[in-house]
N, C-alpha and C positions, 0 to 999 in steps of 0.2 A: 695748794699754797698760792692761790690765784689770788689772794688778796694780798698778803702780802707785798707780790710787785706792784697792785694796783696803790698800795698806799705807797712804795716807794715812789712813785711815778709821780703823785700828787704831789707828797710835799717836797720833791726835787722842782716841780712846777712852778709851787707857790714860792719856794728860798728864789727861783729862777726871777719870776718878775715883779716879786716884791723889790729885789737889789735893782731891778733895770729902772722900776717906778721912783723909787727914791736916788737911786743913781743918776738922774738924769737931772739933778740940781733944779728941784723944783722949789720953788720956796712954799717956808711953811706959817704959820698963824704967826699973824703981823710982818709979816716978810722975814722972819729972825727962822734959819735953818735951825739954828740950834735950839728953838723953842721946845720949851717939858712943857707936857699939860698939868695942870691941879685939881684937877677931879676927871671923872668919866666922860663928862660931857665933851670937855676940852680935848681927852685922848679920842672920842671917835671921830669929832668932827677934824684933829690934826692929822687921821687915817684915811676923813674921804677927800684932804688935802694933798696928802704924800702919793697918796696911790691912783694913777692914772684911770682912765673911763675904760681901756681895754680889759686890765684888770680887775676893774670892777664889774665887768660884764662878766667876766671868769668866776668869780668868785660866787657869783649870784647865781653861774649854773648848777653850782656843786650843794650837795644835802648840808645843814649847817653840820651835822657829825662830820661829814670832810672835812669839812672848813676847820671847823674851829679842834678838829684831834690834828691832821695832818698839818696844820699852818704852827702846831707846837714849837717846831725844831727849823722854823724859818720865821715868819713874821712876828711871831708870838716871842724869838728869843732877839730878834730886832728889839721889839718892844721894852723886853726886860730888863736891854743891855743899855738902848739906848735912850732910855727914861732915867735908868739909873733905880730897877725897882729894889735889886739887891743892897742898893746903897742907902736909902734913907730917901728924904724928900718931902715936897708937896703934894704928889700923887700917894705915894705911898702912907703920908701920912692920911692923906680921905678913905682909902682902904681900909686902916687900920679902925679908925676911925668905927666902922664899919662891924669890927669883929674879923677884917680878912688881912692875914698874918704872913699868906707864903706867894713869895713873886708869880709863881706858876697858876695859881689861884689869881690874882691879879687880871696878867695878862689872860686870862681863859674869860675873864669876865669882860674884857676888854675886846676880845676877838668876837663872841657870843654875842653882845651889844652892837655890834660893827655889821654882824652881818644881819642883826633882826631887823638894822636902820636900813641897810641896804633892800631888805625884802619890804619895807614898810610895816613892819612887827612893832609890838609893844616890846621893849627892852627886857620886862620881867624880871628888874634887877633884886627886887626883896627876894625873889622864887633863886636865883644866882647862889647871893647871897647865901639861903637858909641852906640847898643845896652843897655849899663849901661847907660848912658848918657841920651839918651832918657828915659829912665825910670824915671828917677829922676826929669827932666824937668816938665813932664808930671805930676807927682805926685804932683811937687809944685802948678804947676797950676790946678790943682784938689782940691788941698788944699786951695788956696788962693779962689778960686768959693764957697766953701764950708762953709768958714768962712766970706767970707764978699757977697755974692749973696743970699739972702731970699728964692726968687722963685728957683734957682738952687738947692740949701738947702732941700727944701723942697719936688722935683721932687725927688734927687737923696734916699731920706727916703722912698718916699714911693716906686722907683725902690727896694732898698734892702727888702723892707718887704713884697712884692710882689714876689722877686724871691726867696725869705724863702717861703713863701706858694706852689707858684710851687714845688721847689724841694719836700717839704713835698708829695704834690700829687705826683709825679715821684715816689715816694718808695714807695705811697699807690698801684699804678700800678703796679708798678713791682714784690710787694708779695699782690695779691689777698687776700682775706679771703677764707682760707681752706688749703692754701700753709703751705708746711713742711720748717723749714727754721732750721739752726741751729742759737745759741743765747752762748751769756756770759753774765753771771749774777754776780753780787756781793754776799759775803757772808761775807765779813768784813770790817769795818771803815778805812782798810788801804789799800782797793782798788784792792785786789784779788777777782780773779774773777775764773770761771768754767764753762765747756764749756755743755749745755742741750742741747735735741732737743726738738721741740716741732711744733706746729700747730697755725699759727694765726686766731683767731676768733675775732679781733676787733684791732681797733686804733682808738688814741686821740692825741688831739693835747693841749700841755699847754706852756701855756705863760709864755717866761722869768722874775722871778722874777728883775732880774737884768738887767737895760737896757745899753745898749753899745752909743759907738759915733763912727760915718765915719767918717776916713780919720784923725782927730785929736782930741787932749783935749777939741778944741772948736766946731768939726762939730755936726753936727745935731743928739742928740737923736732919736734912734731905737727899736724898740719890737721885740724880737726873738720869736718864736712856734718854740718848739723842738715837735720829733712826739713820740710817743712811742705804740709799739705794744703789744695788749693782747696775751699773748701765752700760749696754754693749754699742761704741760708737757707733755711730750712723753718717754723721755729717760733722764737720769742724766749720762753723761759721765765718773764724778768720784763721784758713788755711794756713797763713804766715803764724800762728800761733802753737799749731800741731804739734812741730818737735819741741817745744818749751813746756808744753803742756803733758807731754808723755814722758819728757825729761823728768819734770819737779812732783807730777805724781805717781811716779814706777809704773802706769800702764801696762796690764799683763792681760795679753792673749786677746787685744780690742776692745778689753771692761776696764771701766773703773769704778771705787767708791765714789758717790756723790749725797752731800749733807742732804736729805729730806726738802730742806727749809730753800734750797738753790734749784728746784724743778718744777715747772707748770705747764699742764699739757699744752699739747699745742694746738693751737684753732684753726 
């Protein structure tokens, strides 16, 4: 699950000094902070405005897949919020313009052009472009098999719950029983957590109370198995956590359950 933290890491990085770079009351095209761009050109060149040269040095370290997946749920909803792309507009209307419909698609073309200017890239906005387009395409008609095909319905259910079981085994491989791993555990109803080490000695696997649907409101009901490892303490990182943390999750005999998804070996 090493990646995982790696992409938490990141886009806590980028939410981090995106807000310190525009935080810092810098003014933006024409000196007007509150300036919207109305087309592409005007949003990258307002981004190599707003965002500082430390920054920009950051950002140019990272693969563009970092960049422009992990800046989603910080700069990229900066963008969305504060352009106004959910709301209408001048930007959005050159988008639409375009053929491109969904804010998320917007901004991703907005980020992906940010950073190809920053490497000296050709933008490759038609290639953008056709690439959103195709995706959509393809979703509908995924959608429309899903909701009116039985046998397709049915194929693509038991793919999803098949390739849940694999990945399950992929992490039972990848931490043996006996492996040291570190883990974050809860210790209260509002979802703080703290960081233990400890030693796996077992995993299970339990079935989603809660079952989900592909692809839509109408596709095909699924059963999830989430995995969760037995880990026998080793260390409590913040000692002062200990008794809170063996309080709220009944710790018995020096193990506890811990979610799959909350443990990455330790280097």
């Amino acid at each position: 699950m090493k990646h995982v933290f790696k992409y938490l890491k990141i886009t806590v990085f980028i939410a981090l000094v995106v807000l310190s770079s525009i935080g810092m009351g810098q003014e933006i095209n024409h000196g007007n902070p509150k300036y919207k761009p109305k087309n592409l050109e005007e949003a990258v060149s307002q981004l190599s405005i707003v965002l500082s040269d430390s920054t920009k040095q950051e950002i140019s370290s990272m693969t563009e897949e970092e960049f422009v997946g992990n800046a989603h749920l910080s700069l990229g909803m900066w963008i969305r919020n504060e352009w106004r792309l959910w709301k209408g507009g001048d930007l959005v209307d050159y988008f639409e313009s375009m053929g491109i419909f969904h804010p998320d698609d917007m901004s991703g073309i907005i980020l992906t052009s940010y950073y190809r200017e920053l490497q000296g890239q050709e933008w490759q906005v038609d290639e953008q472009v056709q690439h959103c387009k195709q995706f959509w395409n393809e979703r509908q008609d995924y959608i429309y098999r899903l909701e009116n095909d039985t046998a397709f319905a049915h194929a693509e259910k038991e793919r999803y719950e098949q390739l849940n079981r694999e990945m399950n085994e992929r992490t039972k491989n990848q931490y043996p029983i006996g492996t040291q791993v570190r883990a974050w555990v809860d210790y209260s109803i509002l979802g703080d957590r703290s960081e233990v080490v400890g030693e796996i000695i077992g995993w299970r696997s339990k079935q989603s109370s809660v079952k989900s649907r592909i692809g839509s409101s109408q596709g095909p009901l699924v059963t999830s198995e989430f995995l969760e490892a037995n880990i026998r303490i080793i260390e409590y990182k913040d000692i002062k956590k200990q008794k809170r943390i063996e309080r709220y999750i009944k710790r018995h005999n020096g193990e506890m359950w811990v979610s799959a998804s909350l443990i990455e070996p330790i280097e």
